[in-house]
matplotlib code that plots the C-alpha trace (Angstrom):
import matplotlib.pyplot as plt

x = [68.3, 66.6, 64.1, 63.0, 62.6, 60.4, 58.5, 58.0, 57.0, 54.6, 53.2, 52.7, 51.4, 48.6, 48.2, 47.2, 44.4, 42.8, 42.6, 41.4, 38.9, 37.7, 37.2, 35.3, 33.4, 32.7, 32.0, 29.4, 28.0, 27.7, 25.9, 23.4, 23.2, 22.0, 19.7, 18.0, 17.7, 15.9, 13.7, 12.8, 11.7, 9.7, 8.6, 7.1, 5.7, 4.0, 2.4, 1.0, -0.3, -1.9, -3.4, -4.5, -6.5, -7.9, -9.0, -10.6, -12.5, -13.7, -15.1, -17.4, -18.0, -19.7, -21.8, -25.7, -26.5, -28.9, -32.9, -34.2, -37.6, -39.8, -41.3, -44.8, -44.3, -43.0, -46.0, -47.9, -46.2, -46.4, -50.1, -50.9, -49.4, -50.4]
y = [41.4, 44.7, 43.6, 40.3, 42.1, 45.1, 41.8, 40.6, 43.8, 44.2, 40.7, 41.6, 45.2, 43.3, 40.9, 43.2, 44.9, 42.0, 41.5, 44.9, 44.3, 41.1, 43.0, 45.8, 43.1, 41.2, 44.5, 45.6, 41.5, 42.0, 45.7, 43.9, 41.5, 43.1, 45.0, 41.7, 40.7, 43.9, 43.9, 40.0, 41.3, 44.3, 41.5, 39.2, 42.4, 43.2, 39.7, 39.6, 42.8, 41.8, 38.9, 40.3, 43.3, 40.3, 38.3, 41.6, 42.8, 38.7, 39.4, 42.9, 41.3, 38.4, 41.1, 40.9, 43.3, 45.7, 45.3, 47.0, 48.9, 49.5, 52.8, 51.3, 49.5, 52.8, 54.8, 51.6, 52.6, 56.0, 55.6, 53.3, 55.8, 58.7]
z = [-9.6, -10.0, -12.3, -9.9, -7.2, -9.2, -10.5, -6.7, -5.5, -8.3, -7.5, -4.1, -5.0, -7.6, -4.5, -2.4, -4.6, -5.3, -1.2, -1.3, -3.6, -2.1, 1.4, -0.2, -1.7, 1.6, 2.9, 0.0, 0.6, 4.5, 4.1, 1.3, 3.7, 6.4, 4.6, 3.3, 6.8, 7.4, 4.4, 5.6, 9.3, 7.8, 5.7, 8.5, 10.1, 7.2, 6.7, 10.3, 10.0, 6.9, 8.7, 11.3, 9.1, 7.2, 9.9, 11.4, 8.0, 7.8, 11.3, 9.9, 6.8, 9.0, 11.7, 10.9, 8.4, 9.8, 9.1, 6.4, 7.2, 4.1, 3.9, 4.1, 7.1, 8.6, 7.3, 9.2, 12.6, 12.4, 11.4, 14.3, 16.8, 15.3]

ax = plt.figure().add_subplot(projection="3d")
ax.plot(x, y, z, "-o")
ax.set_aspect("equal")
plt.show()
């Protein structure tokens, strides 16, 4: 009788580890998880940010470049007023 009931006890003892184990694993899942979650937001942050410097660099790149004044024509100016 001894013996079957060390075997039970055992049984349940190896039982219980394993549903130790698997909530530590849940728990390790859940905190992975969540940090996913949080790398996913930063994520989508990221990417409107992104668009948003992009659209705003297209909008400079398309501004009128400024005129460019030869020095002769300047000398022409300057001459005239002069």
């Amino acid at each position: 009788d001894v013996r079957a009931e060390l075997n039970a006890l055992n049984d349940e003892v190896l039982k219980m580890n394993d549903a130790i184990e698997s909530f530590k694993s849940n728990e390790a899942f859940n905190s992975i998880q969540k940090d996913l979650i949080e790398l996913e937001d930063l994520l989508d942050k990221l990417r409107i940010r992104q668009k948003t410097i992009k659209y705003e660099l297209r909008k400079i790149k398309n501004l009128p470049k400024p005129e460019e004044i030869d020095r002769s024509e300047i000398e022409l100016i300057y001459n005239q007023f002069k």
